[in-house]
C-alpha positions in Angstrom: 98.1 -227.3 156.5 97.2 -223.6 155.9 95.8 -220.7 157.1 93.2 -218.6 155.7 91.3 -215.5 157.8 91.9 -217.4 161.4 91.4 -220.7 159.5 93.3 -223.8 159.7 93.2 -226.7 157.7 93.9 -230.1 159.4 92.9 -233.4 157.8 91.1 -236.0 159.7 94.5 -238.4 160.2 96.4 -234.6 161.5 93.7 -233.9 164.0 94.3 -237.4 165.8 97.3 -237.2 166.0 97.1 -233.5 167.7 94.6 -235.1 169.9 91.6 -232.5 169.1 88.4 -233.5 170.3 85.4 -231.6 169.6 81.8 -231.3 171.3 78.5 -229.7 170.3 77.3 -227.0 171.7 74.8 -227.3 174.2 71.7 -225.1 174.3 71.8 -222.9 177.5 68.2 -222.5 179.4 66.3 -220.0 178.4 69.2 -218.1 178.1 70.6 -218.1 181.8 73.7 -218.0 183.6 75.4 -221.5 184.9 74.6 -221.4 188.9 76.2 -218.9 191.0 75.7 -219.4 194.8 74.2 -216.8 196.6 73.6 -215.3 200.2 70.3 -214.2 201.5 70.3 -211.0 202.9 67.7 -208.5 204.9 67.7 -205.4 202.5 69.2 -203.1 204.9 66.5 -200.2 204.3 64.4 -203.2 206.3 66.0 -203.2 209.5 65.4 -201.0 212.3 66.5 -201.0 216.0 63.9 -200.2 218.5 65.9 -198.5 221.0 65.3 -197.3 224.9 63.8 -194.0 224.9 64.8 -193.7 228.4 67.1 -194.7 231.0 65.7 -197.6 232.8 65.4 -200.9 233.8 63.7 -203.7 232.0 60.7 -205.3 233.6 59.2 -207.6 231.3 59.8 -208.5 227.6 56.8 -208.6 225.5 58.6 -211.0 222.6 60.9 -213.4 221.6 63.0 -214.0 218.4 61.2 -214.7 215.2 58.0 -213.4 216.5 55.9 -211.5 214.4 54.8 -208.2 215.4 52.2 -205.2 214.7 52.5 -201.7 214.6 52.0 -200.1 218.0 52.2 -203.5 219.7 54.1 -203.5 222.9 57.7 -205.0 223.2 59.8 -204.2 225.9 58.8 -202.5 229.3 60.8 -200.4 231.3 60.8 -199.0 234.7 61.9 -195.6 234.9 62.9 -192.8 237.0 63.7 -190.3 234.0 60.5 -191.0 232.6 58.6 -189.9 235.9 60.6 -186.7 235.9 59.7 -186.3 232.1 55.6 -186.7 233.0 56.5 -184.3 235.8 58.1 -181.1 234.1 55.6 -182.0 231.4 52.8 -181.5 234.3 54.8 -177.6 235.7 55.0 -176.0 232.3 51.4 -177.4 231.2 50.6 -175.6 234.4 52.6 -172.8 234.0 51.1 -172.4 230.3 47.9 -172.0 232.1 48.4 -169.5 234.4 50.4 -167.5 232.0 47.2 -167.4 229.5 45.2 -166.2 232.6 47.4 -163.3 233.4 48.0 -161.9 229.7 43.8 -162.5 229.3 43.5 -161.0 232.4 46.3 -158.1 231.4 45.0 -157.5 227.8 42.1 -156.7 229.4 42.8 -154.5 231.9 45.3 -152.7 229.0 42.1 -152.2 226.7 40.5 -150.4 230.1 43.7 -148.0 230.6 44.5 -149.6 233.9 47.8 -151.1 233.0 50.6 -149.7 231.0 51.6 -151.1 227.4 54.6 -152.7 229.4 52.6 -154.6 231.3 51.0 -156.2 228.3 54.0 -156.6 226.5 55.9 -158.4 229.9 52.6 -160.9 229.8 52.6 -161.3 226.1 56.6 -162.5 226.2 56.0 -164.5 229.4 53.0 -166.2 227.6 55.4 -167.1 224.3 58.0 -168.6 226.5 55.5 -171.0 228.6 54.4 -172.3 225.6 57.7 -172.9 223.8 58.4 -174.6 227.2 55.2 -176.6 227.2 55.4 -177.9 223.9 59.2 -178.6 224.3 58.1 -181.3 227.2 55.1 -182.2 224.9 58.1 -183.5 222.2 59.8 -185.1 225.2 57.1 -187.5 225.9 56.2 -188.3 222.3 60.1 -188.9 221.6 59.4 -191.4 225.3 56.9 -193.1 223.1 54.0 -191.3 224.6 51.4 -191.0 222.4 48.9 -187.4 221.8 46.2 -188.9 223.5 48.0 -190.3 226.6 49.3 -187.4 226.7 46.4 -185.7 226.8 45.0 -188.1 229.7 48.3 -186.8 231.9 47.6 -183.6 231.5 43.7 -184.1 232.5 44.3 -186.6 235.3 47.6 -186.0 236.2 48.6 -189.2 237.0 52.0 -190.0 236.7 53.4 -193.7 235.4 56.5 -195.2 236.8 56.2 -197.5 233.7 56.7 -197.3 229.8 56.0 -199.5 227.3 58.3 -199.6 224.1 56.1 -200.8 221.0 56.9 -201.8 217.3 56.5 -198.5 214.8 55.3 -201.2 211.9 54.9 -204.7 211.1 58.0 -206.6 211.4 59.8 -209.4 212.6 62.0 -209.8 215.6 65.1 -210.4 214.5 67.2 -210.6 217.8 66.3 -209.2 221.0 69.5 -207.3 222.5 68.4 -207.0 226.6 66.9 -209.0 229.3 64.5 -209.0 232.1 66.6 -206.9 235.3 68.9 -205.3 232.8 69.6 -201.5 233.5 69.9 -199.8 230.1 70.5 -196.5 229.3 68.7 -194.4 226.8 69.2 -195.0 223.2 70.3 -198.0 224.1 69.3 -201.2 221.2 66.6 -203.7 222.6 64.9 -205.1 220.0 65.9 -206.0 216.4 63.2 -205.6 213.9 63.3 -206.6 210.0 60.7 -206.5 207.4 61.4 -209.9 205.6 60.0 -209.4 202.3 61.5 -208.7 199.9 65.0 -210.4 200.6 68.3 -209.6 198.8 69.9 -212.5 197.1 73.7 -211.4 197.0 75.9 -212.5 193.9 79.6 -212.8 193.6 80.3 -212.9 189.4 83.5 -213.4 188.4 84.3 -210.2 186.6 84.7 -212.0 183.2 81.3 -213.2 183.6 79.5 -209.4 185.2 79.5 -207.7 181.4 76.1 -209.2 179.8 74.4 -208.9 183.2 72.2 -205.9 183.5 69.8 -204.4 186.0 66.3 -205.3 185.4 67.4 -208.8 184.5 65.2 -211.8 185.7 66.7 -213.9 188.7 65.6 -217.4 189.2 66.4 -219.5 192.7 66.7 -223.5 192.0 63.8 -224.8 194.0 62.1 -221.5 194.8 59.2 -220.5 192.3 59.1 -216.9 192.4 61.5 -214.9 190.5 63.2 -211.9 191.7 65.5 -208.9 189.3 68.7 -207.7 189.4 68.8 -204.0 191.3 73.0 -203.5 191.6 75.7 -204.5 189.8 78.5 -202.9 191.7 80.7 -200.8 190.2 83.8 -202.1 191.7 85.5 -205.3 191.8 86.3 -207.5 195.4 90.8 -207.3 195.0 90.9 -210.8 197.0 88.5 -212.8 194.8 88.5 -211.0 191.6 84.3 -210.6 191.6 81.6 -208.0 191.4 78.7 -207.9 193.6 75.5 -208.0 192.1 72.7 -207.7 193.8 69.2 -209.0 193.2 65.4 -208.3 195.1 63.4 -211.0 195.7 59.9 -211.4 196.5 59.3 -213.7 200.3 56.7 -215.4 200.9 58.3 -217.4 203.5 60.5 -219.8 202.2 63.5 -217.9 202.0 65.1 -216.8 204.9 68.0 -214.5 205.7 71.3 -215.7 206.2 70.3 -219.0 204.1 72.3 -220.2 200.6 71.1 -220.8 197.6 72.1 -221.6 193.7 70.6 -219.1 191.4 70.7 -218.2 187.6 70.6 -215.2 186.4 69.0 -214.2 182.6 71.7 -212.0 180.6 70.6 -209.5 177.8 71.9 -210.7 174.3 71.3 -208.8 171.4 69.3 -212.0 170.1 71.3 -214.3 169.7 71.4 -218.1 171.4 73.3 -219.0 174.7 75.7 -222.1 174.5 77.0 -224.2 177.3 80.4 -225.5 176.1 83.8 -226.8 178.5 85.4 -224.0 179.6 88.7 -225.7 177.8 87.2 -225.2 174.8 88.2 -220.8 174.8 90.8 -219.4 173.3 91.8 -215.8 174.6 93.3 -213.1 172.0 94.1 -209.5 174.4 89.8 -208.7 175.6 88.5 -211.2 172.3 86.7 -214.5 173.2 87.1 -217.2 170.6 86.5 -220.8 169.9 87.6 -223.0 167.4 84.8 -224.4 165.1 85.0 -227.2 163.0 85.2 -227.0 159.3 85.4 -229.3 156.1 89.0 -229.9 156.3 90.1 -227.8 159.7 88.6 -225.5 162.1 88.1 -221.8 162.3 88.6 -219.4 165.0 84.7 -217.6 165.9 84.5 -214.3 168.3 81.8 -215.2 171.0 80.7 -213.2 173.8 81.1 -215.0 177.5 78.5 -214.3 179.5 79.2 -216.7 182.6 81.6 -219.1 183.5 82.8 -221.6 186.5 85.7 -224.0 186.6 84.3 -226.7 183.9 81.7 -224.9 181.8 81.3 -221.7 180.4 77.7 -220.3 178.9 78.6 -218.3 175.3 77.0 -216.2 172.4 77.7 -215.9 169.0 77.5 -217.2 165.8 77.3 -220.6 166.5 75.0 -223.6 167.2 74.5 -227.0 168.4 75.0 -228.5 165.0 78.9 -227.3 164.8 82.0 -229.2 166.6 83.7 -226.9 169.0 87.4 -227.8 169.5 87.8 -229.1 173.1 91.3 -230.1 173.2 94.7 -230.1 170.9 94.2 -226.0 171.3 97.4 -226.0 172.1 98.6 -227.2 168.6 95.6 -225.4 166.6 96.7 -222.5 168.1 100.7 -223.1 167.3 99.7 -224.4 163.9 98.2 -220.5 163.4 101.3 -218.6 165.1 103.6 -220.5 162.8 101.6 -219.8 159.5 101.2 -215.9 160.3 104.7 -215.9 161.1 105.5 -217.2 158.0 103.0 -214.7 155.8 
């Protein structure tokens, strides 16, 4: 036995005896990742909470869980005190708008005729500004109650003042959970509805962190038994201390099969610079400090060849580098292969 640049000759006879056994590589898919369960997720830009505008009681639901909904369509109704004495100081400073337009027309005029001192003006000009900052200050109060310009309009034409309000979806969603109850007094700002946009979905990875290096954003994401792909959008930047693994995070088209809060196996492509993806037992690595290497069979021993790992679980690992499925990858007897090449470069 010698050793020559990581090499280590071993006849036939020697290798039995170590117990070395050697396997081909095995050509990984289309170069992907071995399967990494995932968790899918609403994307959190997706969710909103539809929340009481004001205080109030609930009178009738409109929807249940799961249901789809439309934009402006009604959800939740609410009897409400508040939101009779919003309509109503809505009603005084529209009013009071009015009749302070009148008087600084009315002023303005008399001014241009010398019958009224520039005071006077002035007073009605000031007292004009402030009815309208208070008008359209109540105006924003209705619309934040869910009031829209046009029944808003109608209130101040007809004056007729609703004990009742209707909370409605601001897009096309799903209900997600629905937080209150007929009879339930809430107060405002409080949650009612849950509302998600379910597509796209988040599929949420946990890599080991040996495994996170080849894995890019951008790169193609593929869910066994769902046919449309999704891409990577965040590999995290930190690592979980408990499990040793890096989030990454991938988008994923819906249309309808997934649903949040399901698992799922996915593979994920990795960017190689070009060369081949092999599937080989994870005994088969031999770790140097940060260097990947295998031991490949050669005429009369084996050499040690640097390969990249790109992902791993407990059996299998998925590798690049220079070889392919026609070598014999040392399985077992690393133990002695590797003593066999401590010995000999102790003894250089």
């Amino acid at each position: 036995m010698s050793l020559a640049a990581d090499e280590v000759k071993v006849s036939s006879a020697q290798a039995q005896t170590l117990g070395i056994r050697v396997v081909h590589p095995v050509s990984s898919r289309t170069d992907q990742t071995l399967p990494y369960p995932a968790q899918i997720v609403i994307p959190t830009p997706q969710l909103w909470v539809v929340s009481a505008p004001v205080a109030g009681m609930v009178s009738n639901l409109s929807v249940a869980r799961g249901d789809r909904v439309n934009s402006g369509q009604p959800l939740v109704r609410l009897e409400s005190p508040s939101f009779v004495s919003l309509q109503r100081d809505y009603l005084q400073a529209f009013a009071q708008d009015v009749l302070a337009a009148q008087q600084l027309k009315r002023n303005t005029e008399l001014f241009q005729g010398n019958a009224v001192p520039l005071r006077v003006l002035e007073t009605s000009q000031a007292e004009a500004r402030h009815a309208s900052i208070a008008v359209s200050e109540r105006r924003q109060m209705l619309r934040l109650s869910g009031l829209s310009d046009a029944a808003i309009s109608r209130l101040a034409s007809e004056t007729a003042i609703a004990a009742t309000l209707s909370v409605a979806s601001p897009q096309p969603a799903t209900a997600i959970e629905i937080v209150v109850s007929p009879g339930q007094r809430v107060e405002q700002s409080a949650p009612l509805v849950k509302l998600a946009r379910l597509s796209p979905l988040w599929a949420e990875i946990a890599i080991p962190a040996s495994s996170v290096r080849a894995i890019r954003p951008g790169a193609r994401v593929e869910i066994d038994g769902y046919a449309t792909p999704g891409q990577v959008v965040l590999v995290s930047e930190t690592t979980d201390a408990a499990t040793q693994t890096i989030l990454v995070r991938a988008e994923v088209p819906n249309s309808g099969e997934l649903r949040p809060g399901q698992t799922a196996a996915v593979r994920i492509n990795f960017l190689s610079s070009g060369e081949s993806a092999w599937e080989i037992p994870y005994s088969a690595l031999v770790r140097r400090g940060e260097a990947t290497l295998v031991f490949v069979a050669i005429e009369g021993g084996f050499r040690l060849a640097p390969v990249t790992l790109l992902a791993e679980d407990q059996e299998h690992v998925v590798v690049s580098g220079a070889i392919t499925d026609k070598d014999e990858v040392a399985v077992s007897g690393i133990s002695a292969l590797r003593g066999i090449l401590l010995r000999l470069g102790a003894g250089e």
